[in-house]
N, C-alpha and C positions, 0 to 999 in steps of 0.2 A: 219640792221640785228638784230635779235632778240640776247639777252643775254644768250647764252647756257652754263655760269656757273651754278655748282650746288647748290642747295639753302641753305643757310647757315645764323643762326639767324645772328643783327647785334645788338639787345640788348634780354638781358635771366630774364624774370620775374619769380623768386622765392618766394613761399609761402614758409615758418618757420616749422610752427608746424604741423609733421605729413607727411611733404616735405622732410628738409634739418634734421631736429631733429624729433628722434623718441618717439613716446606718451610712459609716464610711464604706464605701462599696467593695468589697472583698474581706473584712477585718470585724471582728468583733466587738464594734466600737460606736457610736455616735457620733456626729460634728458636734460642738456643745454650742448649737446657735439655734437662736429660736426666730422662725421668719417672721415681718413683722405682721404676716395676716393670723398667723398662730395666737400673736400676743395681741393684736386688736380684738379679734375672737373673744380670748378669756376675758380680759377688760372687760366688755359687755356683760359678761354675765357675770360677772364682780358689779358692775354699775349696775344692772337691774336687782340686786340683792340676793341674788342666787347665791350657792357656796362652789366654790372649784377644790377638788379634792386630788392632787399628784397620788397616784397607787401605781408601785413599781417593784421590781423584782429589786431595785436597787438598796443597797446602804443607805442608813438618815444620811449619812454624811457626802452623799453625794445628787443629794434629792434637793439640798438647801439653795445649790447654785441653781438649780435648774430653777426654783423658787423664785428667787430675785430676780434672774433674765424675764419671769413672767411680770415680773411686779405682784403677785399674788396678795401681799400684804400692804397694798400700796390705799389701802379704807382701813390702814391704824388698826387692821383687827389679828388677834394670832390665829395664823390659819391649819388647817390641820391635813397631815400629809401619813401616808399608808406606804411601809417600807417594808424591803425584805418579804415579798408576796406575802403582806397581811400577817407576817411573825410582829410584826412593832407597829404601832402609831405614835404619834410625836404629833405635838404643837409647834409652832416656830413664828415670828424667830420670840427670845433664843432658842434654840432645840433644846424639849425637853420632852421625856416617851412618857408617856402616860398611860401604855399598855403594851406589855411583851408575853408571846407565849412562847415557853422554854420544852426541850425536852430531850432524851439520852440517845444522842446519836450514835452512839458506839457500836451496837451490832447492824446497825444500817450502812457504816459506812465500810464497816470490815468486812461485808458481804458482799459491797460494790468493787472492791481491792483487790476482794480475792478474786474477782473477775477482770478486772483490768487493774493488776498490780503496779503499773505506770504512771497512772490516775495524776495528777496534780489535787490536790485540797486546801478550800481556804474558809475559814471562819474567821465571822467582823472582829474586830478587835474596835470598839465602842468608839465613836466619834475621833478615829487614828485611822482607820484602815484595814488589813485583814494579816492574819496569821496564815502561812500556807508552808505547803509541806515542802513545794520548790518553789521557783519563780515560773508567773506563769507567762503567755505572751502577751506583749505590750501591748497596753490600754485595756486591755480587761479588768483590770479592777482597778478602782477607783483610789485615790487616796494613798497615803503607805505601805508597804509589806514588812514583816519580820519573818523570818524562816523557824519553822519550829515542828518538833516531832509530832506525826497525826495522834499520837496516842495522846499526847499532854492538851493537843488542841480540842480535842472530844472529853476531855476526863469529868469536867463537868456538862450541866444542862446545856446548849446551846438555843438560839430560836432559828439559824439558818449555817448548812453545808453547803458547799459548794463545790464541786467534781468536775473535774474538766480532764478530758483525753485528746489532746492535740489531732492524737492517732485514729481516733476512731470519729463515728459522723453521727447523727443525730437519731438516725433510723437504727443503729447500734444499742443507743443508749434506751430509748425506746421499748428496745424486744427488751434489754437486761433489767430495767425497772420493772417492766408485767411479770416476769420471768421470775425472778427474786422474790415476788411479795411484798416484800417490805413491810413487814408485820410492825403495826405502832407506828409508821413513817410514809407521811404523804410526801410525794414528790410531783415535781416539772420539768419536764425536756425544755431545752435554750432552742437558740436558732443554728447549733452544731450539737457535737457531743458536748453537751456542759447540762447537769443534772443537780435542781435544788432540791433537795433535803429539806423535811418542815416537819413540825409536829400535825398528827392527824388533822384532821376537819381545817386545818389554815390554809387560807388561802387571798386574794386581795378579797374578795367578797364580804370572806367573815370579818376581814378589817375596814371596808366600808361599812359593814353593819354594827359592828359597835362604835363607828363616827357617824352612823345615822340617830343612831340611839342616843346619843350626847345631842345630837343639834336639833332631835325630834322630827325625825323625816324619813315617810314613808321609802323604802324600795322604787314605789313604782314610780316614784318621782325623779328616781335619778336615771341620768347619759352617760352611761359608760363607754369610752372607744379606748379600742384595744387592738396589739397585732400578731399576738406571740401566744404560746398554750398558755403559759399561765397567766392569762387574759381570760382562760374560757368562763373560770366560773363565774370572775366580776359580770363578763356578757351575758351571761346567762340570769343572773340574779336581779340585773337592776333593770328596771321598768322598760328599759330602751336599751338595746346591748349594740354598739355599730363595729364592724371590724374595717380596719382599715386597707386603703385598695391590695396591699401587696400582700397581706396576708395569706398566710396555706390555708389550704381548702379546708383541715379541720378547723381552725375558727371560722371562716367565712361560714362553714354551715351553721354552726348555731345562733349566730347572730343573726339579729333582726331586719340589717340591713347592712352593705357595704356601704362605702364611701369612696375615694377618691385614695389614690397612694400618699404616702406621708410626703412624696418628694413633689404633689402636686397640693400640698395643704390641706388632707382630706379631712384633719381635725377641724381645722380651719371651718370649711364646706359643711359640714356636719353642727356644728355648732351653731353657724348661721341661718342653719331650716331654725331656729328657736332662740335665737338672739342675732337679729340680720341687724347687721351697719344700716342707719338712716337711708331713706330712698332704696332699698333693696328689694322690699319684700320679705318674705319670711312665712313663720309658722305653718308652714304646708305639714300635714297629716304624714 
């Protein structure tokens, strides 16, 4: 006989910035607060046994704090977190990656230079912060800088570049990725000009799928919400893709469903159709 339970994620893929935490209004940045209906939400699906899985464009090393404000590990178990749009995954706490894909960013990024020769560039420097070519503007990246030349920062593999043109806007960066190619190198447009650099086929998706394949759990079981391109593919891949209310219209379209703005708790809302607080209701289709 067929399975006529109602369907209900059995792991919840959350993007950070712009999902769970709300952008400072003008600035390339986050408040680093989590409201408490975000963090009542996940709880739930921590206490129903489900898995909550953070998948971010961000550094491990700035995915950890966001960790603890949820209480993610707060049922003693190490939880597992998707960083660097799907170049790394890490267990935590302590962090520790248990999967990186690496790859030769050098003719990728000197083909981006030679188009916008001003460019800022930063590569992580492991669980410290990032290496960059200049400093870039404040709060953009997480954690420390060191200044250092782009040639020495590329010389070996990397798993994530990072380009940013103060100067130029999103829809810039856009034409100059289709434009270029990028032969051997996937990339994402930000929410300005700022363009990730990945090895082929990475992306958060194929990083939830090898932490599906660890915990033994279907695709279609999982809730992805997301607000940014490199959201699409996770949306798209896992059984329920939701974009969040203020998203651009290219992810609203392929997702399954909107939700509610990040500054109205849309994570929150969306969470709640399939793990509703006591007395709410819940599980609607």
């Amino acid at each position: 006989m067929p399975d006529e339970r109602p369907w209900r994620p059995r792991l919840v893929a959350l993007d950070i910035d712009g999902t769970l935490l709300r952008w400072v209004a003008g600035l390339g940045m986050s408040h680093e607060e989590v409201t408490p209906a975000v963090h009542d939400a996940v709880q739930r699906v921590l206490d129903s046994g489900a898995h909550v899985v953070l998948s971010s464009g961000r550094a491990p090393h700035n995915m950890t704090d966001v960790a603890d404000k949820l209480d993610l590990h707060g049922h003693g178990e190490k939880i597992w977190i998707v960083a660097a749009n799907g170049a790394v995954v890490l267990r935590y706490p302590p962090a520790e990656v248990v999967h990186e894909v690496t790859f030769d960013a050098r003719a990728a990024v000197a083909a981006v230079l030679e188009q916008h020769p001003d460019a800022l560039v930063a590569v992580e420097e492991r669980g410290v912060g990032y290496r960059v070519s200049a400093p870039f503007p404040d709060g953009e990246l997480g954690g420390s800088t060191s200044v250092a030349a782009v040639a020495d920062m590329v010389a070996e593999p990397v798993s994530r570049v990072i380009i940013r043109d103060p100067k130029a806007t999103a829809e810039d960066f856009v034409a100059l990725a289709a434009n270029l190619g990028l032969h051997g190198t996937d990339y994402v447009v930000g929410w300005t000009a700022w363009l990730d650099l990945a090895p082929v086929g990475v992306s958060k998706a194929s990083g939830l799928e090898y932490v599906c394949q660890q915990l033994g759990v279907d695709r279609a079981d999982v809730l992805a919400i997301g607000d940014g391109r490199n959201d699409i593919e996770m949306l798209q891949w896992a059984g329920r893709g939701v974009a969040m209310g203020q998203a651009i219209d290219e992810v609203k379209e392929i997702a399954d469903a909107v939700t509610a703005s990040v500054d109205d708790d849309g994570a929150a809302l969306e969470i709640g159709r399939w793990f509703p607080a006591p007395g709410s209701g819940g599980m609607e289709a």
